[in-house]
Residue, then its C-alpha position, 0 to 999 in steps of 0.5 A: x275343050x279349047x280355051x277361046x281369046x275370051x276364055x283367056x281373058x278370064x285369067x287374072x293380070x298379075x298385080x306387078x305386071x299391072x302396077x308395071x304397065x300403069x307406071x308408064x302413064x305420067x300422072x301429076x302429084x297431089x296432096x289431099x288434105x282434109x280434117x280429121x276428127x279432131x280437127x287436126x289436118x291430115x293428108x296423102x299423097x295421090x296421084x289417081x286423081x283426076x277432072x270428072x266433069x265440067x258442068x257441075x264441076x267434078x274431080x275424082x280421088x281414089x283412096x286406099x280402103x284403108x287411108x287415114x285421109x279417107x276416113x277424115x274426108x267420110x267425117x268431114x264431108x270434104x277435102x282440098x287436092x293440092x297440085x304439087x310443083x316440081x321443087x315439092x318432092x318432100x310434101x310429096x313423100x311427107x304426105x306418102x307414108x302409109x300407116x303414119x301420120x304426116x308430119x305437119x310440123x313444117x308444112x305451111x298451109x292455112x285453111x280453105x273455104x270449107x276448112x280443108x288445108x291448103x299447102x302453101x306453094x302449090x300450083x294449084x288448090x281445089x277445094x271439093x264437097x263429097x258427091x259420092x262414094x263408089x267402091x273401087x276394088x281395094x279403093x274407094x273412089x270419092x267423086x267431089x264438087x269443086x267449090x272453090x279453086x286457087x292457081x299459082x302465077x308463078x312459073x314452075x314446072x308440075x311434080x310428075x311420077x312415072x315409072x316408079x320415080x319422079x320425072x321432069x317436065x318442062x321448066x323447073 
C-alpha cells in the first residue's frame, strides 16, 4: 500500500525540528506576574503571549503545565504581562528559571489594580482577570480580560528573542 501526502503528514514533526523552526518567529519578551497563595509575587518569563481581541479586550498566555506562575494565577484569578524594554535582559532570565522561584530581592515593582506586581520600568503593563482556561498540549492557555493598561513615554527599544537568543530592534 502506498503512503498519500496525507498519509505522511500523520508522522510526528520532531520536537527540535519544531522548537528550530519556531525560533525564526521574533517574539516580544514578557514577564507575567501574579500571586501566589501566600500572597507572595511571583512570576515567568513568556514570550507566547499575545492580543486575542479588541472588543471585549483579550490577550492570550500559555503556561507550561507545570508553572508556579500557572498555579498562582488559578488562585488568584489574575495576572499582569509586563512587556520588557531591551536594557531588561536580567528580569528576563531572573523570571526564567524553571523549577525556581524568582528572586524578588532586587526587583522594583508595586501592585497593580487587581494586586498583580507590576515591574518598574517596563514598556508596558496590562493587567488581566482570568476568562478561561483551555488545555494546549504541554501548556495550559489562559485567555485574560484586560482590565487596566499602563504604557512607557520613554523611548526604548522592546526586548525581542529570536533564534535561540536576544536580538536588536530599532533603538536601544
Amino acid at each position: 500500500m502506498t503512503m498519500t501526502a496525507l498519509d505522511q503528514l500523520s508522522v510526528p514533526v520532531p520536537a527540535a525540528d519544531f522548537r528550530n523552526a519556531i525560533g525564526h518567529f521574533a517574539t516580544g519578551v514578557t514577564v507575567v506576574t501574579s500571586v501566589g497563595a501566600d500572597g507572595e509575587p511571583v512570576g515567568t518569563t513568556a514570550n507566547a503571549v499575545s492580543s486575542l481581541s479588541l472588543d471585549p479586550p483579550l490577550v492570550l498566555v500559555c503556561f507550561d503545565r507545570a508553572s508556579m506562575t500557572l498555579e498562582a494565577v488559578r488562585a488568584h484569578g489574575a495576572f499582569a504581562v509586563n512587556v520588557l524594554a531591551a536594557p531588561q535582559r536580567h528580569l528576563s532570565a531572573n523570571f526564567a528559571r524553571r523549577g525556581l522561584t524568582a528572586a524578588w530581592d532586587e526587583v522594583r515593582h508595586r501592585p497593580g489594580p487587581t494586586g498583580s506586581p507590576r515591574l518598574e520600568g517596563v514598556l508596558a503593563a496590562l493587567e488581566c482577570t482570568v476568562e478561561h482556561y483551555l488545555p494546549g498540549g504541554d501548556h495550559e492557555i489562559v485567555i485574560g480580560r484586560v482590565r487596566d493598561v499602563e504604557t512607557s513615554g520613554d523611548d526604548v527599544a522592546p526586548l525581542v528573542f529570536w533564534r535561540g537568543g536576544y536580538a536588536a530592534l530599532g533603538k536601544s
